[in-house]
Structures are given as structure tokens and as C-alpha cells.
N, C-alpha and C positions, 0 to 999 in steps of 0.2 A: 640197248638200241630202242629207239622210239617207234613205237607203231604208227601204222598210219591213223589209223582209227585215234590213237592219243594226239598225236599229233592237230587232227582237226580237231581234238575235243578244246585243248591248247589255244586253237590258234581262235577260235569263237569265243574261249574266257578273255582272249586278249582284245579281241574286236569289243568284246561287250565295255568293257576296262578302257577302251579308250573313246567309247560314245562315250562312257560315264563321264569321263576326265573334260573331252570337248564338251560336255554340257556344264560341267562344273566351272570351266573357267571362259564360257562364252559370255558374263557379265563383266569380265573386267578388263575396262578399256588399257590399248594399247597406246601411252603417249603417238601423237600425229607429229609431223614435224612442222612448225606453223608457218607460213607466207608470210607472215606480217608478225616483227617484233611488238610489244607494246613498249612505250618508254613513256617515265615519269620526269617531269622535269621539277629539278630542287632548286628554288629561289626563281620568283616570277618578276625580277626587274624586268629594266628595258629590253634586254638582248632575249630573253625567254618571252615576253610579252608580244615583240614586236618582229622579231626577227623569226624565233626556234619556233614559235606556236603558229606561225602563218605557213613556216616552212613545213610544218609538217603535218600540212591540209594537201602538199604537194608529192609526198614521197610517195615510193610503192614498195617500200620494204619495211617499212614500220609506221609506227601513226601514235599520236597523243591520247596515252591509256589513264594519263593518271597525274597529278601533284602534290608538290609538297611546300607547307607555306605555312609561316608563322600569322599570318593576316587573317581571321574569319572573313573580313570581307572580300578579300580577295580570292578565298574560297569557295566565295557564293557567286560572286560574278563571273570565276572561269568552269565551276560545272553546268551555271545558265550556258555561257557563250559555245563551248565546248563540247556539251551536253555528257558529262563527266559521271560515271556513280558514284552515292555518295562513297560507297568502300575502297575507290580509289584513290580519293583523297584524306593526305595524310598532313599532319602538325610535326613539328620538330621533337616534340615530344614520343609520338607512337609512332616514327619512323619506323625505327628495326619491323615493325610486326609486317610490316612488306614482303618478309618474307613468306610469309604465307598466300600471298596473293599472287596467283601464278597469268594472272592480267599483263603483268607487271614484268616483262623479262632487262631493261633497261633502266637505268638513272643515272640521268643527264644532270653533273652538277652544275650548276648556274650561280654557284656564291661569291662572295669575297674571297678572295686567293689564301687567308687565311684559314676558311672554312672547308678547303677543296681536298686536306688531305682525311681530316674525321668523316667528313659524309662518304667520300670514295670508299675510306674501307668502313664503315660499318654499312655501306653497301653490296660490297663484295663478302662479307659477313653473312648478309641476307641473302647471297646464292645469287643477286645480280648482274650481270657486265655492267660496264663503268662507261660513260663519256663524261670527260671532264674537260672545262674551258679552261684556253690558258688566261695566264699564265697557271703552268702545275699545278706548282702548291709555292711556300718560300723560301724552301729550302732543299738542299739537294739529300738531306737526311730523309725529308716528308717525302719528297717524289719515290724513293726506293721504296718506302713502309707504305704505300701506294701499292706500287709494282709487287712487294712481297705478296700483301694482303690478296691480290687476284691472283696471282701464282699459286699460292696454296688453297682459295677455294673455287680453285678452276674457272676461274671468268674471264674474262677481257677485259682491257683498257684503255681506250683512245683516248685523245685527247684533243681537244679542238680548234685542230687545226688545219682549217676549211680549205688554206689554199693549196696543200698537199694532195688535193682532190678536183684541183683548178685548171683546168687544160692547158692554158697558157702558161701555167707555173711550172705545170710539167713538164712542158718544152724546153724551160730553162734549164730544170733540172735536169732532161735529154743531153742538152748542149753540153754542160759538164760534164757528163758521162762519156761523151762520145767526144770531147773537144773538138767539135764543129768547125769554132770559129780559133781554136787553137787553145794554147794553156793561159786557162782565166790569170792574169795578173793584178788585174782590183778591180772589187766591187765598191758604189756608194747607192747607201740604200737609207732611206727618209721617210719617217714615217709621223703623222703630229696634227693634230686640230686644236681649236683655242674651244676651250673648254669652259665656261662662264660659271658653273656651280662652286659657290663657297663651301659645302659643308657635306661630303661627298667620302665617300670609303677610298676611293683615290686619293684622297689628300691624308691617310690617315694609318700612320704606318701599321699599328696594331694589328689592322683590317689587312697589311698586304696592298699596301697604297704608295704609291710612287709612277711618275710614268715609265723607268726602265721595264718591270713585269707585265705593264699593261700594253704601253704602245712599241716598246722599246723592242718587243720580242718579233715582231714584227719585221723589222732591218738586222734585225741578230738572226732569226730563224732564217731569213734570204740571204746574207752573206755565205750561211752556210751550207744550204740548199743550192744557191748558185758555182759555189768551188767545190762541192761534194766533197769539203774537206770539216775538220775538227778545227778552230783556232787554238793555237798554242803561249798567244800571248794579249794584252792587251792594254789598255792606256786610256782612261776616262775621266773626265769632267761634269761634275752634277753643276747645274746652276737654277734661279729662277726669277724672273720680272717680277711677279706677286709673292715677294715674301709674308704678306697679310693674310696671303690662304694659303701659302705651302708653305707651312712652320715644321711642320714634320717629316716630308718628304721633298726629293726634286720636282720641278716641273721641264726642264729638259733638261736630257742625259745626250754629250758628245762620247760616241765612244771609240777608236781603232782598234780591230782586230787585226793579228799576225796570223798567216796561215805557212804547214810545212809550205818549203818547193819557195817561198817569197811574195808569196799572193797575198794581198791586204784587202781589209775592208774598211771606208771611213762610214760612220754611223752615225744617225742622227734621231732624235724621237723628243715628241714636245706638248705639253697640255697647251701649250701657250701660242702657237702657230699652224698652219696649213702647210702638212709637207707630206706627197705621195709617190715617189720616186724611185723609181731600182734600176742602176747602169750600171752594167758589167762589160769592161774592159777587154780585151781577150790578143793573143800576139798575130794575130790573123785577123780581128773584126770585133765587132761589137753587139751588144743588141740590149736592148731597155723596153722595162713598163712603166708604163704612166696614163693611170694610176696603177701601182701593181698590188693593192691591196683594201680596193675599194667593193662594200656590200655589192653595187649595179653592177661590177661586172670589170675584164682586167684586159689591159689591150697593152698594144710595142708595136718595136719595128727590131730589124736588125740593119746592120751596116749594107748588106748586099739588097738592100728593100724587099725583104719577106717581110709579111705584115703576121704577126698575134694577135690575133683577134675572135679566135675561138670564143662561142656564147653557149652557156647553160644557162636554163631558165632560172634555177636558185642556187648560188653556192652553198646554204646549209642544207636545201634538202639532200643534195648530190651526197656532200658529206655524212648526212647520217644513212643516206640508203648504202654508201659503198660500204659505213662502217656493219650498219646493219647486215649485209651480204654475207659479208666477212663473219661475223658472226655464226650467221647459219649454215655456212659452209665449212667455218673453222677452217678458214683461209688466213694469210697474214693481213694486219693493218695496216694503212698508209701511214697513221703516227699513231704507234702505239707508247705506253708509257715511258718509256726508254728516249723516247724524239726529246718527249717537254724537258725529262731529266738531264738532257744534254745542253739546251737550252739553258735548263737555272743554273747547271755547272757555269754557264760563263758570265751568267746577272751575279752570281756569287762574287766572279772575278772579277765584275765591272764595278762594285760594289767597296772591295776591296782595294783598288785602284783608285779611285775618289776618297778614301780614306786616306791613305799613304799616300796620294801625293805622287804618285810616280807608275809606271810599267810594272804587272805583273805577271806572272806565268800561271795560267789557266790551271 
């Protein structure tokens, strides 16, 4: 039995034993949980230069920590503009060592659809979370080894697809859900500007060039967003006005989509003309955007004259704060890797389809 007298002797070795211990580990800091992601963006074309880097002077859940870019000079001009360290900034070469730089909790790919499935995972490699533009990647083998790659080193994945985050987009995809105006029975969704560049990674299959992955995903991701269904079959046509610049790819893809239940979509997407359009059908009513997938911003009406017209001030900062959020709360994604992969499953089919010559099943 314990005396008393030992007892306090005890319990003052232990007091002493635990000042020591708090003093011993009062120098080492405990990770914070941060307010603000940093995110690097990979490949500083147009959409990064013009679009991602303006946006995200706007967000308040992450902000532009950092780049990565084969260009010295383009390196010099966005740590001026930017006001960037130089440790931030990385070459295609010393990528990976990103991992070390804990500035850095994001990277936003920005490449060639070719390039989108190596940098995602040897980003996810580096302890990263991923945003990637679509299209995916080009294949529905890449998108999974994508999806693998962040699954096994515990990151995330979105994918960039801004209108999944668009108020008015959402309402459509409401209506489906709750068949509002009754069971959607066809959508036609257009998507297409004429495109002037000869010599351009969209014209260039190698690169992941063709307009089905670039604009075509567009009226394909809204077919399927608008019936909240999977297409099960389809039937497509490549064509193009300028065979002198599109030798190796389409410049517009016609494509139809089958959905279960008898619900179709006709589909349109084009380098070569102006086309912004989304009308869905419904056995009760109707309701369309126009434009429904324009940077300024995305308005409709429906049959009973409700107006869509919901306004965000930027669609991509919205998109990286929600993703951002998401992130720090370890919440789910609006399009996590799995959306874009569903997506290529049907570029693969459309693809397929302009090949043979005939209707294929998805």
C-alpha cells in the first residue's frame, strides 16, 4: 500500500517530469490548419495567363503561390507581375522537388490534354491535390491512373469543370433531379467558336487536339448533367471546312447521345463556328441557356417564364474556392476525377463511332 508521504513524493517526480517534458517539446510547432491554399499553376497559356491568374487575385480560399513553366522568360515576367519567390517557381525539369515546398498545397494543370495525366500524378507523387482542366486526360485508361495516383497518396482531384459550380447550371441539374418540368426527354446542347490559329495543339492529335475533348465536352458534360443520366449509346460524325489545318484532327464533331428511359441528346461542337446553346425538352415544359457556357456569365428562361439569371462575379475563382473548401474540410467535390472519366468514356465512344461508321454502345 502507498503511503501518503510516497505518494506526494510520486506525484512531485511526476510534476517535475512533466514541466521537463512541456519544456522540451514547447519548440516544436504544431501544423495550423491554413485559410488559404497555395496553388501552382502548370503551363501559363491563355486560360492560366488570362483567365486562372486574374481569378485568383479574386478568391478567398486559395491564391497564386507559385509556377511552373518551361519559358525563362515567362518566368521572369509572372514573378515581376505576381511578385512570386524565386523558390516557387519551378521548370519542367525540377518539378517533383515541389514536394518539398509546403507553400505549395495545389497544382492546377493547365497543359495539353496529353500532358494532363503525367503532371497530375507525379503531382499527386509530390503529396499535392490535383486540379486538372478538361478535357481529363485521352484516354479512359489515363483518367483512372489519375484517380489511382491521388487515392493512394491521399490527395484530391477535381477537374475543371467550372460550370458544376455555376448557379444556373445547378438549377438545371435541380430540375433533373426533382423533374420539375417532368421526365427530360431531349436535350440539344452547342457548343463552338471559329477559331483562326493554323498551327495550335488543338489541331494536333499527338498533343490531345481535336475539338470533341476541347469544346465537344461541353454539350456532352450538359447532356448528361441535364438528364442526370449515363448515355448508353451513341452515333457520330467528324467533319471539317479547313482541311489545310485540320489534317489530323476534326474541326466539328455532330454527335447523339441514347439515354436509359428514351431520353436523347443531339450534340454539336465546332472550331469552325459560333455556337452557345443548351435546350432541354421535358413532358411538362421546358427551359434553356443561352449562352450556357460562356466565361461573362450564363442566363435562360424556362417555359412557365422563370428567368436564370443568377450572377457570380468569376466562374473560375468560385470554382477553385469551392474546390479549395472542399479540400480543407475534406468534403466531397463538385467534379471530382470520376466526372471527367465519365466524360472520356463517351469521347472514346464518339470516337469509335466516326470510325465504324455506325451507332455504338457506350
Amino acid at each position: 500500500m502507498i503511503s501518503r508521504r510516497s505518494f506526494m513524493q510520486r506525484a512531485a517526480a511526476g510534476m517535475a517530469g512533466l514541466s521537463f517534458a512541456e519544456s522540451a517539446f514547447s519548440n516544436i510547432l504544431v501544423p495550423q490548419k491554413k485559410e488559404r491554399l497555395g496553388v501552382a499553376l502548370v503551363g501559363l497559356g491563355y486560360y492560366s495567363t488570362d483567365l486562372l491568374a486574374p481569378a485568383l487575385q479574386l478568391t478567398q480560399h486559395c491564391y497564386l503561390a507559385g509556377i511552373v513553366t518551361g519559358t525563362p522568360a515567362k518566368a521572369e515576367q509572372w514573378k515581376k507581375q505576381h511578385n512570386l519567390p524565386d523558390k516557387n517557381i519551378y521548370s519542367y525539369d525540377n518539378f517533383d522537388t515541389v514536394a518539398n515546398n509546403p507553400d505549395i498545397d495545389v497544382i492546377y494543370v493547365v497543359l495539353p490534354p496529353s500532358m494532363h495525366a503525367e503532371y497530375s500524378i507525379r503531382a499527386a507523387k509530390a503529396g499535392k491535390h490535383v486540379w486538372c482542366e478538361k478535357p481529363m486526360a485521352v484516354s479512359v485508361a489515363e483518367c483512372q491512373s489519375m484517380i489511382d495516383a491521388c487515392n493512394k497518396n491521399k490527395v484530391k482531384l477535381a477537374i475543371g469543370y467550372r460550370l458544376h459550380h455555376e448557379p444556373n447550371t445547378q438549377q438545371i441539374m435541380k430540375f433533373a433531379k426533382e423533374q420539375a418540368y417532368g421526365k427530360v426527354t431531349k436535350v440539344e446542347a452547342k457548343a463552338g467558336y471559329f477559331d483562326p490559329r493554323t498551327d495550335h495543339w488543338k489541331q494536333k492529335k499527338n498533343m490531345g487536339g481535336g475539338v470533341m475533348g476541347d469544346m465537344g465536352v461541353y454539350p456532352l458534360n450538359a447532356a448528361r448533367y441535364s438528364t442526370g443520366l449515363e448515355p448508353i449509346a451513341v452515333t457520330a460524325q467528324a467533319s471539317t471546312t479547313r482541311p489545310e489545318i485540320y489534317k489530323e484532327v476534326e474541326e466539328t464533331m455532330n454527335f447523339m447521345l441514347e439515354f436509359p428511359g428514351g431520353a436523347t441528346a443531339q450534340c454539336e461542337a465546332s472550331f469552325g463556328k459560333s455556337m452557345n446553346d443548351l435546350m432541354v425538352t421535358c413532358s411538362k415544359g421546358w427551359y434553356k441557356l443561352s449562352p450556357f457556357q460562356a466565361y461573362s456569365g450564363v442566363n435562360g428562361v424556362t417555359s412557365d417564364g422563370k428567368t436564370l439569371n443568377a450572377v457570380i462575379p468569376n466562374e473560375q475563382a468560385r470554382q477553385m474556392d469551392d474546390d479549395a473548401l472542399a479540400i480543407m474540410n475534406n468534403t466531397k467535390l463538385l467534379a471530382p476525377g470520376e466526372e471527367g472519366l465519365r466524360d472520356i468514356r463517351v469521347v472514346e465512344a464518339v470516337y469509335r463511332s466516326v470510325a465504324q461508321k455506325k451507332r455504338v454502345m457506350v
